[in-house]
C-alpha positions in Angstrom: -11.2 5.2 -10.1 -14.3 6.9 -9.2 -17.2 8.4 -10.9 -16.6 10.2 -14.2 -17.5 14.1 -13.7 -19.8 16.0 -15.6 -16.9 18.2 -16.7 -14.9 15.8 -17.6 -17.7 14.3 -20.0 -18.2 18.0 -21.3 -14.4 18.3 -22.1 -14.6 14.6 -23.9 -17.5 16.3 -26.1 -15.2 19.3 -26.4 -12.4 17.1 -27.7 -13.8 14.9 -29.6 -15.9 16.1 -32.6 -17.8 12.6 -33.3 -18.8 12.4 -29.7 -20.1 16.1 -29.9 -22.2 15.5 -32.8 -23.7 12.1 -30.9 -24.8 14.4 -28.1 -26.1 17.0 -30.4 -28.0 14.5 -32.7 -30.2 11.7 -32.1 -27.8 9.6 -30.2 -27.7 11.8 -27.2 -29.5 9.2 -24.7 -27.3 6.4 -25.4 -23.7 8.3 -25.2 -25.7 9.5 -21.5 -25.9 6.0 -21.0 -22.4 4.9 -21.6 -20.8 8.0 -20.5 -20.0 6.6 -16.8 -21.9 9.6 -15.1 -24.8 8.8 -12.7 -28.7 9.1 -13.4 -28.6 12.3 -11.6 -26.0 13.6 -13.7 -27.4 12.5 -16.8 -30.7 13.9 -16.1 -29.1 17.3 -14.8 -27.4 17.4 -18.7 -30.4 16.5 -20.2 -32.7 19.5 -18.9 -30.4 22.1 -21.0 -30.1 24.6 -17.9 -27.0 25.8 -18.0 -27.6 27.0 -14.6 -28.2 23.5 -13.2 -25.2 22.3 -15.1 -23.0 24.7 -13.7 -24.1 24.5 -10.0 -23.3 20.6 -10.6 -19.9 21.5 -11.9 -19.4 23.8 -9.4 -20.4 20.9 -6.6 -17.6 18.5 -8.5 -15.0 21.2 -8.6 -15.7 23.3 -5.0 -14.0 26.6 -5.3 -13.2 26.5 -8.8 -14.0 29.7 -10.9 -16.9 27.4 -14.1 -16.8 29.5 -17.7 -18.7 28.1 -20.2 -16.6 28.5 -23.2 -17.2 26.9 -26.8 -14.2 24.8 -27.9 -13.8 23.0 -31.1 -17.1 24.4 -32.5 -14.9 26.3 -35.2 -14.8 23.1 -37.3 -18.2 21.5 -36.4 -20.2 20.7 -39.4 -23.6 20.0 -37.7 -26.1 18.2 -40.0 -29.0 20.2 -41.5 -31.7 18.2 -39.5 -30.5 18.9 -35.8 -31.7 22.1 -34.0 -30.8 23.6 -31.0 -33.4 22.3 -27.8 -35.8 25.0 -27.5 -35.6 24.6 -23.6 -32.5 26.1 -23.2 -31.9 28.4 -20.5 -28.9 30.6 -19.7 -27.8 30.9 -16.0 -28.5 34.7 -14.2 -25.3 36.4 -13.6 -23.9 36.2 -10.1 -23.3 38.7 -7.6 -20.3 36.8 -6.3 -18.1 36.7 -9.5 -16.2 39.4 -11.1 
């Protein structure tokens, strides 16, 4: 099998709640680590550009149309001591879609 995907890992987080809280809390780095994706991919998720992170996507899955879309958030207690990284930055809107 080859290397895991970055969408792939996203839809694991997407799917499984505990996993999603791991990446949103303090144990972000080491579910990176063990993820299966490469350095470059790790580090690509871990600047929080959705831009970059859908260009990657877009590279893994050529051709295919990337929507970010929140799934399984609707029952997501997030503990009171993790905030949102303040580095986040949403992608411009492309010419080419619609």
């Amino acid at each position: 099998m080859g290397q895991k995907l970055i969408g792939e890992f996203l839809t694991e987080l997407a799917e499984d709640v505990d996993k999603l809280r791991a990446y949103l809390g303090e144990d972000r780095d080491d579910l990176l680590r063990e993820s299966g994706l490469s350095e470059d991919q790790q580090e690509v998720l871990r600047s929080n550009d959705l831009k970059r992170i859908r260009d990657a996507i877009r590279a893994e899955y050529s051709g295919a149309q990337i929507l970010f879309v929140p799934l399984g958030l609707q029952n997501l207690t997030v503990p009171q001591n993790i905030t949102a990284p303040q580095n986040l930055t949403a992608p411009p809107e492309d010419d080419d879609e619609g």
